[in-house]
Backbone as a chain_set.jsonl record, in Angstrom:
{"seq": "XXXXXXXXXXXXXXXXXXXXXXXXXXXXXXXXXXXXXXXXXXXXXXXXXXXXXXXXXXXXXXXXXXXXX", "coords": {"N": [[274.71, -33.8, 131.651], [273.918, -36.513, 131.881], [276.124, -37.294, 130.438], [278.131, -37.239, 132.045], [276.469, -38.47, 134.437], [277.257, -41.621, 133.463], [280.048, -40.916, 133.065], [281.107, -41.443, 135.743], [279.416, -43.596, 136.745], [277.093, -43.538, 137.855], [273.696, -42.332, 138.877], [271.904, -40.328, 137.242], [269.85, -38.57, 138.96], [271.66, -38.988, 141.092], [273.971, -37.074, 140.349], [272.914, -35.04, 139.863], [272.123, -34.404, 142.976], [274.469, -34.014, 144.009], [275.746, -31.707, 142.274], [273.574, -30.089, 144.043], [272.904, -30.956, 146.645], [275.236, -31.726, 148.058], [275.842, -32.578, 150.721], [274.259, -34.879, 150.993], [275.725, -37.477, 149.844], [277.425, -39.469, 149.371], [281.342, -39.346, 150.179], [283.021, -40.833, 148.719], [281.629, -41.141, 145.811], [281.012, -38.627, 146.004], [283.163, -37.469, 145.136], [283.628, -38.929, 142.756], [281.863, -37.985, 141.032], [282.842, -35.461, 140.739], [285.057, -35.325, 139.568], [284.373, -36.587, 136.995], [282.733, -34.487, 136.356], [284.889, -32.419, 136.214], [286.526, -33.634, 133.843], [284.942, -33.903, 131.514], [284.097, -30.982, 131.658], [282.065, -30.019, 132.061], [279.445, -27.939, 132.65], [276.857, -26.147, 134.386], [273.499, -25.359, 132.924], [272.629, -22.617, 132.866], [270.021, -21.187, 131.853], [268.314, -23.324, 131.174], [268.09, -24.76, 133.324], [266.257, -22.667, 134.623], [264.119, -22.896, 132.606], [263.003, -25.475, 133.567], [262.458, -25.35, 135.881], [260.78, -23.187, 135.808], [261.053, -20.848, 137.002], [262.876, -17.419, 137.404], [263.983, -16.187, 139.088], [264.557, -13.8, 139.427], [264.2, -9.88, 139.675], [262.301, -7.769, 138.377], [262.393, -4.346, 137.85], [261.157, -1.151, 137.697], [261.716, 1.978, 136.096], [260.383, 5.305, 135.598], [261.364, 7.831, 134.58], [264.566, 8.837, 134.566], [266.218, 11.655, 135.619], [267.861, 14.678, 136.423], [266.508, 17.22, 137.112]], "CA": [[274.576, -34.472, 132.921], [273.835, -38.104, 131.279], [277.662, -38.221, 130.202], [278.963, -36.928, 133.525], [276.507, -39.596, 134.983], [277.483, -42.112, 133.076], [281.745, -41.835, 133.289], [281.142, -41.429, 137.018], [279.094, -44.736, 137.32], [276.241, -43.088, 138.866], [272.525, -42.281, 138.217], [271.57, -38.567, 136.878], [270.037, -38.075, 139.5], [273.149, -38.588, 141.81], [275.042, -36.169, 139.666], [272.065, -33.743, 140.978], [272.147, -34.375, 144.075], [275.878, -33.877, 144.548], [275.299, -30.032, 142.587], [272.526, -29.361, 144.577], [272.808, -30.769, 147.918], [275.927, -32.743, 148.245], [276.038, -33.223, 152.223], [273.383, -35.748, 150.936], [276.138, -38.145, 148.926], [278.76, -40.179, 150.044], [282.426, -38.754, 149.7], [283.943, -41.442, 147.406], [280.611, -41.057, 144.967], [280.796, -37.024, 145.134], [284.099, -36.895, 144.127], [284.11, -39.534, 141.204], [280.997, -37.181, 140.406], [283.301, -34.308, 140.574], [286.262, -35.126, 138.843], [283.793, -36.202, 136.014], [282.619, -32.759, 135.971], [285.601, -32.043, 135.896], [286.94, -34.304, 133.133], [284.677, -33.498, 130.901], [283.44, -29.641, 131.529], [280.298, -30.014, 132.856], [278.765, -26.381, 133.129], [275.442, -26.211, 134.831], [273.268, -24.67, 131.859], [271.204, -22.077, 134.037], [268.802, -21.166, 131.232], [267.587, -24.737, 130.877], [267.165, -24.926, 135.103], [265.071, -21.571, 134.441], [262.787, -23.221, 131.994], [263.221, -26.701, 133.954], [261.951, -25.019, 137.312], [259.606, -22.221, 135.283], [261.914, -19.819, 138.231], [264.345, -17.042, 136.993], [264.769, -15.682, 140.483], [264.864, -12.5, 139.01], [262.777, -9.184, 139.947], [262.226, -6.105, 137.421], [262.755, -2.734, 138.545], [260.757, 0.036, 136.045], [261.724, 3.647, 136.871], [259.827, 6.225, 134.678], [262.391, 8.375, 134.679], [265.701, 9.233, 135.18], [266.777, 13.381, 135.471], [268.47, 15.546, 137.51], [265.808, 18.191, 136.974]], "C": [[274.57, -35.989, 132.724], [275.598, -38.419, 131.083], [278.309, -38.328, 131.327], [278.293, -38.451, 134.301], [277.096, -40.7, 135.044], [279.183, -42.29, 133.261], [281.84, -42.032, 134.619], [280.639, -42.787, 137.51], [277.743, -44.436, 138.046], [274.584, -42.646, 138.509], [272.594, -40.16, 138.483], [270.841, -37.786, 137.788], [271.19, -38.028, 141.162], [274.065, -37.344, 141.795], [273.763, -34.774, 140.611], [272.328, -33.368, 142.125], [273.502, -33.846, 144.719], [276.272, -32.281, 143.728], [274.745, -29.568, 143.559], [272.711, -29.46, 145.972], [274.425, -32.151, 148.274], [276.346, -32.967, 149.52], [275.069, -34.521, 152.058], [274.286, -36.934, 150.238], [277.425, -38.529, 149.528], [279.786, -39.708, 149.476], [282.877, -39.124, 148.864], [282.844, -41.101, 146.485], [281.146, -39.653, 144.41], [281.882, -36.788, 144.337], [284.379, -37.492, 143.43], [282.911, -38.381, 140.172], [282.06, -36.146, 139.807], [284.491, -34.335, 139.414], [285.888, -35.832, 137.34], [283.164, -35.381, 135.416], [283.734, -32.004, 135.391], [286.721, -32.063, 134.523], [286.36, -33.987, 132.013], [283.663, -31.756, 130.602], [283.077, -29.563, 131.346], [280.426, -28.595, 132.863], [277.175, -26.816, 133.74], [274.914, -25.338, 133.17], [271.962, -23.833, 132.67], [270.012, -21.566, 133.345], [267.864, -22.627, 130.99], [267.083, -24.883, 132.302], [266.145, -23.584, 135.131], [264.016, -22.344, 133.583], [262.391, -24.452, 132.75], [262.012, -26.218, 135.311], [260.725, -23.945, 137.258], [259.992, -21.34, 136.467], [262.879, -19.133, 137.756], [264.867, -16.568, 138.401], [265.21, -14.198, 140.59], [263.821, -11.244, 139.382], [263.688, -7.815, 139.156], [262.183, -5.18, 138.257], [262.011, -1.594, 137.476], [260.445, 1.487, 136.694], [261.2, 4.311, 135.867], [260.721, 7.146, 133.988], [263.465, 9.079, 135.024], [266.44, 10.694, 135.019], [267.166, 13.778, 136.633], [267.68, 17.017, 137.477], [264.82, 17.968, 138.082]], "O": [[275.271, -36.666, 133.476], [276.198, -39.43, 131.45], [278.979, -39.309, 131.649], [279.025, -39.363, 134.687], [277.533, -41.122, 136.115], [279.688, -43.382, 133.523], [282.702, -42.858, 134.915], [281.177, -43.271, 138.506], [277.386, -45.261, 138.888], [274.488, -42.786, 137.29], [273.0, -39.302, 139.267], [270.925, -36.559, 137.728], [271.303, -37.136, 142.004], [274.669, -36.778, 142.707], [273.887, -34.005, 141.563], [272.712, -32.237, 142.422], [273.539, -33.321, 145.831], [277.035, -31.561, 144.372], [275.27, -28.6, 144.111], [272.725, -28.435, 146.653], [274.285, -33.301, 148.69], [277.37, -33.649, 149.566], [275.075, -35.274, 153.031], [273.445, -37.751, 149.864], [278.26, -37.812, 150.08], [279.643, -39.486, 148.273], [283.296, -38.354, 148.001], [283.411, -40.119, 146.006], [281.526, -39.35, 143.279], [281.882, -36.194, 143.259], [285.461, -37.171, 142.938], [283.064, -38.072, 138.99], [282.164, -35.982, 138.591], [284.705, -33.462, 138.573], [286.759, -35.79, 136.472], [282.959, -35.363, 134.203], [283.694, -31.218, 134.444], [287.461, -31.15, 134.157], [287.203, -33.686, 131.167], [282.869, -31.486, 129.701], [282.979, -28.978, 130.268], [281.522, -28.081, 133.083], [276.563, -27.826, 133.392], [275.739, -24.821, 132.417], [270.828, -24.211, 132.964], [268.98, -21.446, 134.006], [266.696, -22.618, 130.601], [265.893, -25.091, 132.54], [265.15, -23.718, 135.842], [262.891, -22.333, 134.082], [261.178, -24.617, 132.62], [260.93, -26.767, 135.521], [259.913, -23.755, 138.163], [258.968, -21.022, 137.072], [263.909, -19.767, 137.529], [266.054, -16.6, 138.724], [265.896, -13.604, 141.421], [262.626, -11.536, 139.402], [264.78, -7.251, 139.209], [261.904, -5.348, 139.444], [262.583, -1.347, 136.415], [259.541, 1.959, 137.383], [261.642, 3.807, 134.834], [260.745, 7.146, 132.757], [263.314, 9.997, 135.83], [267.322, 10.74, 134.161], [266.853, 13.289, 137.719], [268.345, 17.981, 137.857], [263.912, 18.777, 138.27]]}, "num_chains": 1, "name": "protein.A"}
């Protein structure tokens, strides 16, 4: 996210803001954001926003067991 900030011209959290909520970011901004995402293949890294947010968003299921008996 720092390099993406950085060729874009923009602060890290900009680059956020324009993942997360980009009706919040001016058009010329989002898309120098974007096409530095794009430029250098940016991925979001969603295990790092899981430890980042302490949120997997996830819910267990535990069946005892499974038969046709």
């Amino acid at each position: 996210m720092i390099d993406v900030a950085r060729l874009a011209g923009v602060s890290t959290a900009t680059v956020s803001r324009v993942l997360n909520n980009p009706e919040l970011v001016n058009e010329e901004t989002r898309q120098r954001v974007m096409d530095s995402i794009q430029q250098l293949g940016y991925r979001i890294n969603v295990a790092a926003r899981h430890l980042r947010t302490n949120q997997t968003r996830l819910i267990a299921v535990v069946i005892p067991t499974i038969s046709d008996q």
